[in-house]
ROSE-4610 file (N, C-alpha, C; in Angstrom, 1 decimal, always signed):
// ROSE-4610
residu = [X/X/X/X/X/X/X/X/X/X/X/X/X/X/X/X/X/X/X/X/X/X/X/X/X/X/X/X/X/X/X/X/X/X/X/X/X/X/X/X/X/X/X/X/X/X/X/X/X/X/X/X/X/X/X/X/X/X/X/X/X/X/X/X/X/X/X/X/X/X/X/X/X/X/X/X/X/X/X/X/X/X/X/X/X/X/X/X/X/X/X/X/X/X/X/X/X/X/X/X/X/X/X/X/X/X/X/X/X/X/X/X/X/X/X/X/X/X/X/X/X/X/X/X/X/X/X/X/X/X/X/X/X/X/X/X/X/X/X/X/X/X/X/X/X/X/X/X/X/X/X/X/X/X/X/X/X/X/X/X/X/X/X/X/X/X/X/X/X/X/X/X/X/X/X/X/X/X/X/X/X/X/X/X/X/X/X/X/X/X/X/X/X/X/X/X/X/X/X/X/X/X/X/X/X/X/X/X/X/X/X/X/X/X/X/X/X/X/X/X/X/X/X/X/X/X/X/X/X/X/X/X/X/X/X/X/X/X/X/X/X/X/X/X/X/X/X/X/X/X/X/X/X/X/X/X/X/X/X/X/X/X/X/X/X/X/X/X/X/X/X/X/X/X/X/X/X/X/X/X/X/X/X/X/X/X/X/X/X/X/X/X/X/X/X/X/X/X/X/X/X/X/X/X/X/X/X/X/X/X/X/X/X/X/X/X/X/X/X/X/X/X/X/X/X/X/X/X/X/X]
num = [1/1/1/2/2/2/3/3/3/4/4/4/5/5/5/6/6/6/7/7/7/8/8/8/9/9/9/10/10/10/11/11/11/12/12/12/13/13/13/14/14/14/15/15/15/16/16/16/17/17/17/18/18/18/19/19/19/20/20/20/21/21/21/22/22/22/23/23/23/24/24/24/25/25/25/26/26/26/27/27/27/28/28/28/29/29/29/30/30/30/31/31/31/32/32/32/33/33/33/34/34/34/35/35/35/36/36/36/37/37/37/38/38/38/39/39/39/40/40/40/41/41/41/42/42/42/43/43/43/44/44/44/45/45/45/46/46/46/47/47/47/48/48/48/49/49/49/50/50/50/51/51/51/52/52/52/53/53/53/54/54/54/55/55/55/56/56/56/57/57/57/58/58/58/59/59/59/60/60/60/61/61/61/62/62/62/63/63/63/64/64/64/65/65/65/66/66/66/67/67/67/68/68/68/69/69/69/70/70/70/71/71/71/72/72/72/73/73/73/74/74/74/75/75/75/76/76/76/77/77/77/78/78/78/79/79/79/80/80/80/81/81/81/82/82/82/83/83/83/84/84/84/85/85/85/86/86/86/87/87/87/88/88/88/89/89/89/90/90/90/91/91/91/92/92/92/93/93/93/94/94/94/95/95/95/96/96/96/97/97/97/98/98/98/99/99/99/100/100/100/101/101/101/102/102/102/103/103/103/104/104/104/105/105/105/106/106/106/107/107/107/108/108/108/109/109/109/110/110/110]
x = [+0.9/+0.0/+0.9/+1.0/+1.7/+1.0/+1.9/+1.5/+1.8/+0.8/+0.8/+1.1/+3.0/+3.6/+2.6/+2.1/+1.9/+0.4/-0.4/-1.9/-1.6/-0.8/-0.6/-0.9/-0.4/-0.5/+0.7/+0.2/+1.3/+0.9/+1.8/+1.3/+2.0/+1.0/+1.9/+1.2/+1.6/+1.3/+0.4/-0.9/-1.4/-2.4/-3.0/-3.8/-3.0/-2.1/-1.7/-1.8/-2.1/-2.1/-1.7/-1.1/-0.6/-1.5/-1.6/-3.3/-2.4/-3.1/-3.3/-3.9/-3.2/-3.9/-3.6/-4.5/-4.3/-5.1/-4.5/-5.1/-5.9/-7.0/-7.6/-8.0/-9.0/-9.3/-10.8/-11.4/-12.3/-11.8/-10.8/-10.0/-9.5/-9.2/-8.0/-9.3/-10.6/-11.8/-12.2/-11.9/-12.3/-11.0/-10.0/-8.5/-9.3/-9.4/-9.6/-10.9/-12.1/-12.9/-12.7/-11.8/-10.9/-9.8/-9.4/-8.3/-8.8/-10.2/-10.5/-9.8/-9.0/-8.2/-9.1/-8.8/-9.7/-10.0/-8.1/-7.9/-6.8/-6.1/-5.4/-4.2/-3.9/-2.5/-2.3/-3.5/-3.7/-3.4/-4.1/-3.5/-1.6/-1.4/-0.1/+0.8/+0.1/+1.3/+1.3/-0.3/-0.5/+0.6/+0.5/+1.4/+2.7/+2.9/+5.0/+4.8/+4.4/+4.7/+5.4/+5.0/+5.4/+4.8/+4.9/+4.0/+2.7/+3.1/+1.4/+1.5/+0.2/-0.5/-0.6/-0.7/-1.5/-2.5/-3.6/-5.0/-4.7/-3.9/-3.6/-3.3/-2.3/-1.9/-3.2/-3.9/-4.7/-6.0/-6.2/-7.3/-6.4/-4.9/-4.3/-4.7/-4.1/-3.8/-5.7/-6.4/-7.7/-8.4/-7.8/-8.2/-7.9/-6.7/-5.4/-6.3/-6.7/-7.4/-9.0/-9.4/-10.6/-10.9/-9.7/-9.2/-8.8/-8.2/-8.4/-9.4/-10.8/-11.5/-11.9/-11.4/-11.3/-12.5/-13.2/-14.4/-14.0/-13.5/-13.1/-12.8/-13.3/-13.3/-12.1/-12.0/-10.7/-11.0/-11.7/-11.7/-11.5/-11.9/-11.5/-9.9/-9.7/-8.0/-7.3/-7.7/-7.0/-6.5/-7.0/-7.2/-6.2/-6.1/-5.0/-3.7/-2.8/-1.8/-1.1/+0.1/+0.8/+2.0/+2.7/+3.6/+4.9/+5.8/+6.9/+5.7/+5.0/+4.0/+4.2/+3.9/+4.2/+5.0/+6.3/+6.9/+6.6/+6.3/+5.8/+4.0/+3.4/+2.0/+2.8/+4.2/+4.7/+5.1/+5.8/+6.3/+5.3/+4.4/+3.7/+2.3/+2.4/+1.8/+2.6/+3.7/+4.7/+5.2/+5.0/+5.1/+3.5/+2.4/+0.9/+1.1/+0.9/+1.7/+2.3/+3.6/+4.7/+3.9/+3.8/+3.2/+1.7/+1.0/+0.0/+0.3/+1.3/+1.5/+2.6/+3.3/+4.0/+5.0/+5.9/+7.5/+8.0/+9.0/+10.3/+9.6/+9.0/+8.4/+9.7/+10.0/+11.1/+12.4/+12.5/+13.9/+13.3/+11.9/+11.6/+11.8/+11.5/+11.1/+12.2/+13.3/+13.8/+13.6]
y = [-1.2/+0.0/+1.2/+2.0/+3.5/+4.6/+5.0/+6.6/+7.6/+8.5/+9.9/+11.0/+10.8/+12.3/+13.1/+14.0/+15.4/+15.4/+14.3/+13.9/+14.0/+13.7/+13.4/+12.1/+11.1/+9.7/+9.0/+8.2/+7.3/+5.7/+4.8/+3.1/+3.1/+1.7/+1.0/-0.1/-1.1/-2.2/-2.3/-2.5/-2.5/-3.5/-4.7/-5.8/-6.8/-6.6/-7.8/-7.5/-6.5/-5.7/-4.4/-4.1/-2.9/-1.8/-0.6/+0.1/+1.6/+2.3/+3.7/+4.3/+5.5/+6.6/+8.2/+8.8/+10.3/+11.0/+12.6/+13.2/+14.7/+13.6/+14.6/+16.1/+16.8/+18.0/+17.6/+16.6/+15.9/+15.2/+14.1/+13.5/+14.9/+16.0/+17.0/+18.0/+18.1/+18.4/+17.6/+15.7/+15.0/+15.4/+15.3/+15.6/+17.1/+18.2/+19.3/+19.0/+18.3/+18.1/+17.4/+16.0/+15.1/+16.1/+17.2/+17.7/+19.2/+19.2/+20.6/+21.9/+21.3/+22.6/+23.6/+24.9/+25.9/+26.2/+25.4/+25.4/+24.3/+24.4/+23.5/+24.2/+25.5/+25.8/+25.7/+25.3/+24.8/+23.5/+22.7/+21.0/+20.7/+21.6/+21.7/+22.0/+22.9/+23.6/+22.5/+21.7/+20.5/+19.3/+19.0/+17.6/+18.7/+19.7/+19.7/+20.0/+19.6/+19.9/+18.7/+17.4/+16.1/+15.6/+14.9/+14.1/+13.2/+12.6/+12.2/+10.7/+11.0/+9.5/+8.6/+7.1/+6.3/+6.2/+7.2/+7.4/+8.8/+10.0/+10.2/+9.5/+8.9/+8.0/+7.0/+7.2/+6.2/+6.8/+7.9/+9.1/+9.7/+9.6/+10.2/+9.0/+7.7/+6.9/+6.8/+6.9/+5.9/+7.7/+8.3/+9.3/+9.4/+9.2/+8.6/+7.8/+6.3/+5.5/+6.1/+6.5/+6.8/+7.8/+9.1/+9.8/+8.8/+7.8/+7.0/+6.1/+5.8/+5.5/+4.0/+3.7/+2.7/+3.1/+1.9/+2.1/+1.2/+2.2/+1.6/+2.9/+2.6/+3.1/+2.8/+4.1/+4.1/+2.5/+2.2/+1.2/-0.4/-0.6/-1.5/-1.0/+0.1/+0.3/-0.1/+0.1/-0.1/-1.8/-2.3/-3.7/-4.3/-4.0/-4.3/-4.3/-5.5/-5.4/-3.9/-3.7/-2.6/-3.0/-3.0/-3.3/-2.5/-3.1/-2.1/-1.8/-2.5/-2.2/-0.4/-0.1/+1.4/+2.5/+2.2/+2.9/+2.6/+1.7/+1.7/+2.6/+2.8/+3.2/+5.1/+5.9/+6.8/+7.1/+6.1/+6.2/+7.0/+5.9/+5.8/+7.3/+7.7/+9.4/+10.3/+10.3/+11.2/+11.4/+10.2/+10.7/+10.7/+10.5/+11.1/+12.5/+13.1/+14.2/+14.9/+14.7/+15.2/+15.4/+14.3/+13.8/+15.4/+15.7/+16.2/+17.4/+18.1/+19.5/+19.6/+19.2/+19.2/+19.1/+18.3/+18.1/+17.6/+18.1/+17.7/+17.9/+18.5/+19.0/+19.8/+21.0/+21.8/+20.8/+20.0/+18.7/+18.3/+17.5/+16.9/+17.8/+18.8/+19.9/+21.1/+20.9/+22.2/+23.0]
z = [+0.0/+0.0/+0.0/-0.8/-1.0/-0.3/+0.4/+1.3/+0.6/+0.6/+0.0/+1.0/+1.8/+2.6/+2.4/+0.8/+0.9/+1.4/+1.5/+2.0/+3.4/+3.9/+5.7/+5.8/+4.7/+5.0/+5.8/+6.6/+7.3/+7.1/+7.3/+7.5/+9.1/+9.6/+10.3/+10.4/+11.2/+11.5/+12.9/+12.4/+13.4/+13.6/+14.7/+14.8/+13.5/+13.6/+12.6/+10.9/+10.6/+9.3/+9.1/+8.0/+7.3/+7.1/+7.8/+7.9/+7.7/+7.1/+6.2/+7.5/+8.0/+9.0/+8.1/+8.4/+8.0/+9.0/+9.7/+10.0/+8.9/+8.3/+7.9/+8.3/+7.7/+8.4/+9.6/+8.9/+10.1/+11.6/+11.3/+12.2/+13.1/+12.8/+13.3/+14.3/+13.9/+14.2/+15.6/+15.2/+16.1/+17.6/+16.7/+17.9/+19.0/+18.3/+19.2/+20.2/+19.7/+20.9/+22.1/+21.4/+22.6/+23.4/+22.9/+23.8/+24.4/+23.7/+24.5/+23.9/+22.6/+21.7/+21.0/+20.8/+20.2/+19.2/+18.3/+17.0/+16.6/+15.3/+14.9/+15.8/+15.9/+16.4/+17.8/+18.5/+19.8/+20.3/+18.9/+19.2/+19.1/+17.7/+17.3/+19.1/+19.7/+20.6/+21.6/+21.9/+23.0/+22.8/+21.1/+21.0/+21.1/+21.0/+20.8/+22.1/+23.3/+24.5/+25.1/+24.5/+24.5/+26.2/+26.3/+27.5/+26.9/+26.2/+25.6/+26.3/+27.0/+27.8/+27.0/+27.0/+26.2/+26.1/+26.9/+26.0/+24.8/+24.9/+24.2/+22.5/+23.0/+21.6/+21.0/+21.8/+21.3/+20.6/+21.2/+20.5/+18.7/+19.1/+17.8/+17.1/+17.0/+15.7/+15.6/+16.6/+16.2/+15.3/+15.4/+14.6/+13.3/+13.1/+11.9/+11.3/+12.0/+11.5/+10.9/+11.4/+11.1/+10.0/+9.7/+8.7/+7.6/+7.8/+6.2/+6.0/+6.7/+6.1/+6.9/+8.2/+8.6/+9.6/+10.1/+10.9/+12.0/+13.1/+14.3/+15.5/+16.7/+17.8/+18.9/+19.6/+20.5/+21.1/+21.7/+22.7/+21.7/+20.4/+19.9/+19.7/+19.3/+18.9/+20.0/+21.4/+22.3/+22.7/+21.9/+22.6/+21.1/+19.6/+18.8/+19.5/+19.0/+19.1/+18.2/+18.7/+17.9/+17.6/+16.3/+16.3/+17.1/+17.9/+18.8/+20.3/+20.0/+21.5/+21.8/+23.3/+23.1/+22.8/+22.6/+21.8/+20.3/+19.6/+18.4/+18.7/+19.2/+19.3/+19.3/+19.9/+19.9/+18.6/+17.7/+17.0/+16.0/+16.0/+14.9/+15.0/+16.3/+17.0/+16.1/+16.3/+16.0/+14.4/+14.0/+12.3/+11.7/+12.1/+11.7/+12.1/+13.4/+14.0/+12.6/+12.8/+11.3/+10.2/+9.7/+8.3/+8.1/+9.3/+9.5/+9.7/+10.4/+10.4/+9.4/+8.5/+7.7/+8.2/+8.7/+9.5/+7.9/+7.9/+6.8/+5.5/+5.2/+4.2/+3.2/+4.2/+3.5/+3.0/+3.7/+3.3/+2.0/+1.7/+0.8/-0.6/+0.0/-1.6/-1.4/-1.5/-1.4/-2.8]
């Protein structure tokens, strides 16, 4: 399955399969009501603060998830295996995250 970077696509391995997350503009909608943010530059400033819980992480990817099209809720996400267990559940935060506010963008395209 091919990821489209400039979409805010990411893969990971997740329940035992190769699964497509993106934080769309809806998913990113879903993120501010779970975090109580006002805007996107509010969520942005919440994740670069770093400390993210594992219900955090789990509100991000099942958002990711749900942004590409996958029909699944925090509490089923929570109970998938992840590949790299919680540091793979970080990893995989952190480049949807990236992928979503544009991290390394300027590197890609100079």
């Amino acid at each position: 399955m091919a990821v489209n970077r400039r979409r805010g696509e990411v893969e990971a391995e997740i329940g035992g399969r190769i699964r497509r997350l993106c934080l769309t503009l809806g998913a990113l909608a879903e993120l501010e009501d779970a975090f109580a943010a006002e805007d996107v530059a509010a969520l942005a400033r919440r994740f670069g603060s770093g400390g993210l819980s594992a219900r955090d992480l789990t509100r991000i990817i099942g958002a990711g998830l749900r942004g590409a099209g996958e029909a699944i809720d925090d509490e089923a996400l929570a109970r998938l295996p992840i590949e790299g267990g919680a540091a793979g559940a970080a990893r995989i935060a952190s480049e949807l995250l990236g992928a979503a506010f544009g991290e390394g963008e300027e590197r890609a395209n100079p």
